[in-house]
C-alpha positions as a Markdown table, in Angstrom:
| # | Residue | x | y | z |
|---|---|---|---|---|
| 1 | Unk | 15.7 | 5.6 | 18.5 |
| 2 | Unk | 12.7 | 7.7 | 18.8 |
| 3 | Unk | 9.9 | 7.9 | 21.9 |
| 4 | Unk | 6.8 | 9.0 | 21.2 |
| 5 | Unk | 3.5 | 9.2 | 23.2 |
| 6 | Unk | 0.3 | 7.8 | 22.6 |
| 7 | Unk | -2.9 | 8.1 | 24.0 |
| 8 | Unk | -5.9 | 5.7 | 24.3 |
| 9 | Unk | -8.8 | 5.1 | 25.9 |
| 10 | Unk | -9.0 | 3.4 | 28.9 |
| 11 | Unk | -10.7 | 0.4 | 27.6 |
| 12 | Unk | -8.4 | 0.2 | 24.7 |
| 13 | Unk | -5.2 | 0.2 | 27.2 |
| 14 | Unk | -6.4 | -2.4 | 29.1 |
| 15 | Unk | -7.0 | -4.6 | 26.0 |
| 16 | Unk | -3.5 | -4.0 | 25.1 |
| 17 | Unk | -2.2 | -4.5 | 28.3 |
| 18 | Unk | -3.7 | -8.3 | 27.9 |
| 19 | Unk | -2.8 | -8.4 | 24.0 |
| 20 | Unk | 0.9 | -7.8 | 25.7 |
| 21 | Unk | 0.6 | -10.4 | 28.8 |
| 22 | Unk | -0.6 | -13.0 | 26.4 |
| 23 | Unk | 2.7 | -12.4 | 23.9 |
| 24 | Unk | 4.6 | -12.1 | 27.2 |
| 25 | Unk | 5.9 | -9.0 | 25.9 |
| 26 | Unk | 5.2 | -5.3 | 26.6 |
| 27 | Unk | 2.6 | -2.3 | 25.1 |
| 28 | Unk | 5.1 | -0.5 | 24.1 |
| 29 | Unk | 6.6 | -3.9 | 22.4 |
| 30 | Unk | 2.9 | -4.4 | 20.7 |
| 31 | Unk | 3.1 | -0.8 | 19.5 |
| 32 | Unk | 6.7 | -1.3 | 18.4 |
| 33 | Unk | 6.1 | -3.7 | 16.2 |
| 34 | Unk | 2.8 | -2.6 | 14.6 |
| 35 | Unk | 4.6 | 0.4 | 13.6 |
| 36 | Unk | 7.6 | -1.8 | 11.9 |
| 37 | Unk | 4.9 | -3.6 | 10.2 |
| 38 | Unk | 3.3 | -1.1 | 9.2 |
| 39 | Unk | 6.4 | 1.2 | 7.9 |
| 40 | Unk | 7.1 | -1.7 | 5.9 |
| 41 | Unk | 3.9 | -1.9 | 3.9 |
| 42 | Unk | 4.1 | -0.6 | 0.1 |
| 43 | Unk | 2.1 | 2.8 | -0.1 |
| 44 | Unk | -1.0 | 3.1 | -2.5 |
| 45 | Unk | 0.9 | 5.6 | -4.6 |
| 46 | Unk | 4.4 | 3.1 | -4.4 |
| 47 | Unk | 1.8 | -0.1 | -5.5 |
| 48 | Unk | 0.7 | 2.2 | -8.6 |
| 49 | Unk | 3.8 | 3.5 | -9.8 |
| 50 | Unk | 5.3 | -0.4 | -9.2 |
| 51 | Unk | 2.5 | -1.8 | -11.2 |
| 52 | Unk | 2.2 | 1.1 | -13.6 |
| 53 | Unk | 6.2 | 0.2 | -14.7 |
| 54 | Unk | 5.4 | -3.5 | -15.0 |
| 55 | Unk | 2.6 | -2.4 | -17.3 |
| 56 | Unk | 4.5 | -0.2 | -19.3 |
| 57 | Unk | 7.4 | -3.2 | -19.3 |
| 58 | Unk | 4.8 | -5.0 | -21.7 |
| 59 | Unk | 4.5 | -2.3 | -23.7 |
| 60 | Unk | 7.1 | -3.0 | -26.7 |
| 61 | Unk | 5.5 | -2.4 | -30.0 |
| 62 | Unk | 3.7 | 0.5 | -30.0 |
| 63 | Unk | 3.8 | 3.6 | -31.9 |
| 64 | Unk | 2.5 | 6.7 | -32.2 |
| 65 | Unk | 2.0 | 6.1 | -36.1 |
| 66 | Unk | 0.0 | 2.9 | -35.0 |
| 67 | Unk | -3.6 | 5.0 | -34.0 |
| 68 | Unk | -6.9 | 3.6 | -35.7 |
| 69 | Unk | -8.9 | 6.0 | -38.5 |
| 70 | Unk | -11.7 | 7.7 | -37.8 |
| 71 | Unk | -13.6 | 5.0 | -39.1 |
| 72 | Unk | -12.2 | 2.5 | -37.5 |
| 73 | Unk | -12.4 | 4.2 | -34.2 |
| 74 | Unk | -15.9 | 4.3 | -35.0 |
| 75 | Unk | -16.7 | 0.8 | -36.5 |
| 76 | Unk | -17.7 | 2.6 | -39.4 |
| 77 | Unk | -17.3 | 0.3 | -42.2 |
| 78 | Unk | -15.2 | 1.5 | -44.7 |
């Protein structure tokens, strides 16, 4: 296990300090846990590529043969 050291403002310590009290737990409990929780989140980047591959899972009939014309393209009538 890892320490680490944080500092706050004075006013911010003492709202943890009754965050803490009310959990009947400690800051460094509070802080433990928001850390856990927030280790645990998916990243932006791991949330693209995750929905990127589901995307790409309903992907099944194209090909590269299967591009519109010009025309088409264009909604020139043809």
């Amino acid at each position: 296990m890892k320490n680490i050291t944080v500092s706050v403002d004075d006013e911010t310590y003492r709202r943890a300090r009754i965050k803490a009290a009310e959990r009947d737990v400690s800051v460094s409990a509070l802080v433990r846990q928001f850390l856990i929780e927030l280790a645990r989140e998916e990243s932006e980047a791991e949330k693209l590529k995750r929905e990127e591959a589901a995307l790409r899972a309903l992907i099944t009939d194209f090909r590269g043969a299967d591009r519109l014309s010009r025309d088409d393209v264009h909604g020139r009538g043809g």
